[in-house]
TIMI-2910 file (N, C-alpha, C, CB; in pm, 1 decimal, decimal comma, always signed):
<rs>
+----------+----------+----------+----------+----------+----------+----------+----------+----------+----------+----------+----------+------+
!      n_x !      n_y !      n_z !     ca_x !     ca_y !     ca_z !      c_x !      c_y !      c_z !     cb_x !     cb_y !     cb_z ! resn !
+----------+----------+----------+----------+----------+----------+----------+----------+----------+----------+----------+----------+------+
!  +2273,7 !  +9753,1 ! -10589,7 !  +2362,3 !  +9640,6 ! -10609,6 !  +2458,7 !  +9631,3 ! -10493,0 !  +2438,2 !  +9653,1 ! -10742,4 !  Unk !
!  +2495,8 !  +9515,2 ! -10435,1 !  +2620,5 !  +9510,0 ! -10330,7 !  +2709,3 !  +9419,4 ! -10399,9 !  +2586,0 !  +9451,8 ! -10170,8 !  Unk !
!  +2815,3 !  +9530,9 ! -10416,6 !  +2947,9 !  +9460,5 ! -10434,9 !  +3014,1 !  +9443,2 ! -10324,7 !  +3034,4 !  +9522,1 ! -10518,6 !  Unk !
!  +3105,1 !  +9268,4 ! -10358,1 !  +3206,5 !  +9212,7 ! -10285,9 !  +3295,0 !  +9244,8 ! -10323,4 !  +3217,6 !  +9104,2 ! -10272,2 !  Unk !
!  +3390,0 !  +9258,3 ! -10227,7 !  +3537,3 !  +9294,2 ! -10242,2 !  +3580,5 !  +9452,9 ! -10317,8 !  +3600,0 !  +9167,6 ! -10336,8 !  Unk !
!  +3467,4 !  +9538,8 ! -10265,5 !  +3469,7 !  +9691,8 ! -10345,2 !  +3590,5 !  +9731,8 ! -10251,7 !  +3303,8 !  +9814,4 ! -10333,9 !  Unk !
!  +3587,1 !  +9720,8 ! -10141,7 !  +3709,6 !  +9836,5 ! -10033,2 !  +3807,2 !  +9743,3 !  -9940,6 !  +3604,9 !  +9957,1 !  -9889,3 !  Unk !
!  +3918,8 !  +9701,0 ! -10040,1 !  +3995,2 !  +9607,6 !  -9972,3 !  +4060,4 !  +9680,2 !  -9846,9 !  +4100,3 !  +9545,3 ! -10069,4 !  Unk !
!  +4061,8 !  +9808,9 !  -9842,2 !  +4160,0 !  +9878,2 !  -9743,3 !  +4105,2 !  +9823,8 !  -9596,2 !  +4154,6 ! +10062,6 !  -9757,6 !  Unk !
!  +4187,8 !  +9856,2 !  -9514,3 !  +4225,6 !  +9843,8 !  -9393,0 !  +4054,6 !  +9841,2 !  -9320,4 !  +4342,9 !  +9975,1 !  -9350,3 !  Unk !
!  +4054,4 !  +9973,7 !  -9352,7 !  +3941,9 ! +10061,5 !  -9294,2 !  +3773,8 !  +9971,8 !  -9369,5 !  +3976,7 ! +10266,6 !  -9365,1 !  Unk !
!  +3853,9 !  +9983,3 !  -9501,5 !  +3675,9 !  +9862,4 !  -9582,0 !  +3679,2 !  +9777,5 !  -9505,2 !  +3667,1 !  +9761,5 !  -9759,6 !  Unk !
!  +3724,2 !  +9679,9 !  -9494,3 !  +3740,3 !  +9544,2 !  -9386,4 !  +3697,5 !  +9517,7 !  -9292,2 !  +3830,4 !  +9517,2 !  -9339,7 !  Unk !
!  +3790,1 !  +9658,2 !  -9208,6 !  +3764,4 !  +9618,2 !  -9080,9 !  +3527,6 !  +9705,9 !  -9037,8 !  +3953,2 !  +9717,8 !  -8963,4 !  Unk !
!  +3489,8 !  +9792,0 !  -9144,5 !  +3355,6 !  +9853,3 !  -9157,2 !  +3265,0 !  +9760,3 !  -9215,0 !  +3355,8 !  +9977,0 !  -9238,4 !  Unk !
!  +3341,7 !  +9690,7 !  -9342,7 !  +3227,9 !  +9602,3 !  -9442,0 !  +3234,9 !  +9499,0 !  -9492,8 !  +3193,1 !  +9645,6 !  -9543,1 !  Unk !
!  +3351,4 !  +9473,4 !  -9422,0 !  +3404,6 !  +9363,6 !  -9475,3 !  +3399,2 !  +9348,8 !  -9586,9 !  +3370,8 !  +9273,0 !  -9437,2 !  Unk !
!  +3442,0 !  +9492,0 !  -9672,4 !  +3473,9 !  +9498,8 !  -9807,1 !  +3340,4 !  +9541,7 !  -9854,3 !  +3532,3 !  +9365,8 !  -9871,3 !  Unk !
!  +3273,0 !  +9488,5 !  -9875,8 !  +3099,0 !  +9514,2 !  -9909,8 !  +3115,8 !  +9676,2 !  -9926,1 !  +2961,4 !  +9461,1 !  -9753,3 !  Unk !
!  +3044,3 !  +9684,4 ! -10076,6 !  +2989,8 !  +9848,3 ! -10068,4 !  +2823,6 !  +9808,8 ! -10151,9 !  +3126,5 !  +9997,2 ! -10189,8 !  Unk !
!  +2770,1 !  +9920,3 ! -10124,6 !  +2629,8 !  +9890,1 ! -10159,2 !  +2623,3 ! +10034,5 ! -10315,1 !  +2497,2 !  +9921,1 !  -9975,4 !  Unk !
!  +2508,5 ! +10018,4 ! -10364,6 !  +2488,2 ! +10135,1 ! -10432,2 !  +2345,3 ! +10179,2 ! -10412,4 !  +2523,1 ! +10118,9 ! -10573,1 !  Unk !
!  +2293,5 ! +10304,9 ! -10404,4 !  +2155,1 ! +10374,7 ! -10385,8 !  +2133,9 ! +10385,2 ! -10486,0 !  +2129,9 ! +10491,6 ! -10321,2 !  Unk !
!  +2005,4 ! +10394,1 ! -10514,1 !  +1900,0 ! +10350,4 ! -10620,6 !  +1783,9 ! +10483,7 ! -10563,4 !  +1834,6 ! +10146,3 ! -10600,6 !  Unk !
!  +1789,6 ! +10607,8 ! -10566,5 !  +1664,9 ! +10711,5 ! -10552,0 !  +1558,2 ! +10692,7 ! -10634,1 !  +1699,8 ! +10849,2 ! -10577,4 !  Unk !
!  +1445,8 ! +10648,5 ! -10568,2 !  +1303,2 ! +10676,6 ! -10605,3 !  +1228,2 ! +10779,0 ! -10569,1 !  +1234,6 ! +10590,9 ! -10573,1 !  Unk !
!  +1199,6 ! +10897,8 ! -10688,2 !  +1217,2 ! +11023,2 ! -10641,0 !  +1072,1 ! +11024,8 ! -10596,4 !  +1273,5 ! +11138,1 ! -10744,7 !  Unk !
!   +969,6 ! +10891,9 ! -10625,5 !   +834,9 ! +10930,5 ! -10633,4 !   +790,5 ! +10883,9 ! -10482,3 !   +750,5 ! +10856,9 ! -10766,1 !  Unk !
!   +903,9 ! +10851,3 ! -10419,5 !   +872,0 ! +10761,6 ! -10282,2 !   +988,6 ! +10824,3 ! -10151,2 !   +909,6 ! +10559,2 ! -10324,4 !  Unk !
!  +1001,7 ! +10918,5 ! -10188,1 !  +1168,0 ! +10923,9 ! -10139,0 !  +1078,5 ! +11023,6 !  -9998,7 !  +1334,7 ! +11034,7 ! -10286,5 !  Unk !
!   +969,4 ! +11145,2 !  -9998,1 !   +946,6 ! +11193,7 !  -9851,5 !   +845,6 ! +11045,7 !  -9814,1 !   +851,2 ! +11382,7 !  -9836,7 !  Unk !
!   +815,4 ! +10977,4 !  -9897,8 !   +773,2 ! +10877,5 !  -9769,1 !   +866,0 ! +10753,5 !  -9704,2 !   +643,7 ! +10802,3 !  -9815,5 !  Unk !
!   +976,5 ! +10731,7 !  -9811,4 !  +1121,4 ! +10707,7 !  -9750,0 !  +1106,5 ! +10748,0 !  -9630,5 !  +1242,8 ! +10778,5 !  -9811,6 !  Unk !
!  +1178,7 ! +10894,1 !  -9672,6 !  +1217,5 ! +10958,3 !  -9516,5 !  +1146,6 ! +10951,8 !  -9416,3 !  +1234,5 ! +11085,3 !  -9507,1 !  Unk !
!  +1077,2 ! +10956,4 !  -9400,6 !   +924,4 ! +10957,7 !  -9322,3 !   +937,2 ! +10827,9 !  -9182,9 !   +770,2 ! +10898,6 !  -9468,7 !  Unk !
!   +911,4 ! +10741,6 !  -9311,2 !   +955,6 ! +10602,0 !  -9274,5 !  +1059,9 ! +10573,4 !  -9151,4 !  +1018,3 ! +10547,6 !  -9397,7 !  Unk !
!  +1198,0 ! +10600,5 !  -9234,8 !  +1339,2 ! +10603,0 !  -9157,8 !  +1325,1 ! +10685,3 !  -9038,5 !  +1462,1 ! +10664,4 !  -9246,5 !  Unk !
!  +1214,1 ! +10811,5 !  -9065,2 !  +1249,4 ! +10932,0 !  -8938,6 !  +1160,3 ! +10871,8 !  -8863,5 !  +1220,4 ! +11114,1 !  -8957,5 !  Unk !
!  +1062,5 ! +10840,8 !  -8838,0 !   +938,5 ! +10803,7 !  -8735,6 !   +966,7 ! +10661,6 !  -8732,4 !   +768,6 ! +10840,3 !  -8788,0 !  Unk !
!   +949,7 ! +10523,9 !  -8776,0 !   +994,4 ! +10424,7 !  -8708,9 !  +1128,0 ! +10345,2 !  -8737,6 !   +899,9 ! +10351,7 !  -8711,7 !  Unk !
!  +1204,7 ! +10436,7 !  -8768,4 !  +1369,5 ! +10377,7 !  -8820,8 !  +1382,9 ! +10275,9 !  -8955,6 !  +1440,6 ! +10273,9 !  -8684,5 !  Unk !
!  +1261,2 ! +10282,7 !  -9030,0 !  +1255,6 ! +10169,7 !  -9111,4 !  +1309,5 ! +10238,6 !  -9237,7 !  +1107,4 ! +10098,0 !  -9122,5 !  Unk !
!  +1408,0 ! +10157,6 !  -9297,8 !  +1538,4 ! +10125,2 !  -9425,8 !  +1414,7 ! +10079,5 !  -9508,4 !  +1697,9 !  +9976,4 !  -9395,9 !  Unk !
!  +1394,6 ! +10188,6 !  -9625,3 !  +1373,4 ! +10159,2 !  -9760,5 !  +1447,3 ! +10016,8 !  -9831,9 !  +1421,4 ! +10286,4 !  -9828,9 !  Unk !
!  +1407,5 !  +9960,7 !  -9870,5 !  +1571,2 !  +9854,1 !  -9960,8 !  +1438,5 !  +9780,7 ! -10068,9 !  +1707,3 !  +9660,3 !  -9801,2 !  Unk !
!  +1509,0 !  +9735,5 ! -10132,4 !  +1477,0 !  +9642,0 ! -10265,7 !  +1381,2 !  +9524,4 ! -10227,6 !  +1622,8 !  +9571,0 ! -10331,7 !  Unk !
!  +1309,5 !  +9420,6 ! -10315,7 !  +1291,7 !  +9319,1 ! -10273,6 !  +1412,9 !  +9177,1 ! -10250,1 !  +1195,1 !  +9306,0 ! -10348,8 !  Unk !
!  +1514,6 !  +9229,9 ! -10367,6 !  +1566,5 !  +9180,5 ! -10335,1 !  +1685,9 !  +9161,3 ! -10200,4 !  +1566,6 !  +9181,0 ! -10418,0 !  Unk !
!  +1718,1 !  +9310,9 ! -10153,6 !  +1786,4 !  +9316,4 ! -10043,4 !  +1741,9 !  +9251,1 !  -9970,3 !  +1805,0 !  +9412,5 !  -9995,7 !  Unk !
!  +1580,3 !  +9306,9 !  -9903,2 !  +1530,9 !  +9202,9 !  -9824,8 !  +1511,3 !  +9101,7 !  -9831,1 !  +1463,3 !  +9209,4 !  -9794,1 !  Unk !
!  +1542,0 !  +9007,3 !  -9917,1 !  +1500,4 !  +8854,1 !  -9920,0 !  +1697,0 !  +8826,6 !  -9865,2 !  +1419,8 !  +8772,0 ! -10133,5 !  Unk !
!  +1791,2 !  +8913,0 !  -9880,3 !  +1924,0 !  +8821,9 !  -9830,9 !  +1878,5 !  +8863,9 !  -9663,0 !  +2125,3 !  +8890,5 !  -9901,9 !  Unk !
!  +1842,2 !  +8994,5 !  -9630,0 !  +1825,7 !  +9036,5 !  -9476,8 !  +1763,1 !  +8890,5 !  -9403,7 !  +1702,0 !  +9188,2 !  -9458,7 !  Unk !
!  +1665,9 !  +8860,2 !  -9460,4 !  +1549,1 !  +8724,2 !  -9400,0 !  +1632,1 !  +8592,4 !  -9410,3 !  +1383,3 !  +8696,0 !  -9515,6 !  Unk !
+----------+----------+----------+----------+----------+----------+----------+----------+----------+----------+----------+----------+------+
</rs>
């Protein structure tokens, strides 16, 4: 889930412009996660994340 307006501070703002996200572990996918992220830098995310990324 990404919440708006989670880290009003100084520091949220000026990093996320407030935005905080939450992780979601899929334990059945998680070394090919890593895998992923370690060999071609590619971010696991949702379908829905990726449909705001596009």
């Amino acid at each position: 889930a990404i919440h708006w307006a989670a880290d009003l501070s100084d520091k949220g703002l000026r990093q996320s412009a407030g935005l905080m996200v939450n992780y979601l572990y899929d334990l059945r996918s998680i070394e090919e996660n890593h895998d992923s992220y370690f060999d071609q830098g590619e971010i696991a995310t949702s379908r829905d994340v990726a449909r705001l990324l596009n």
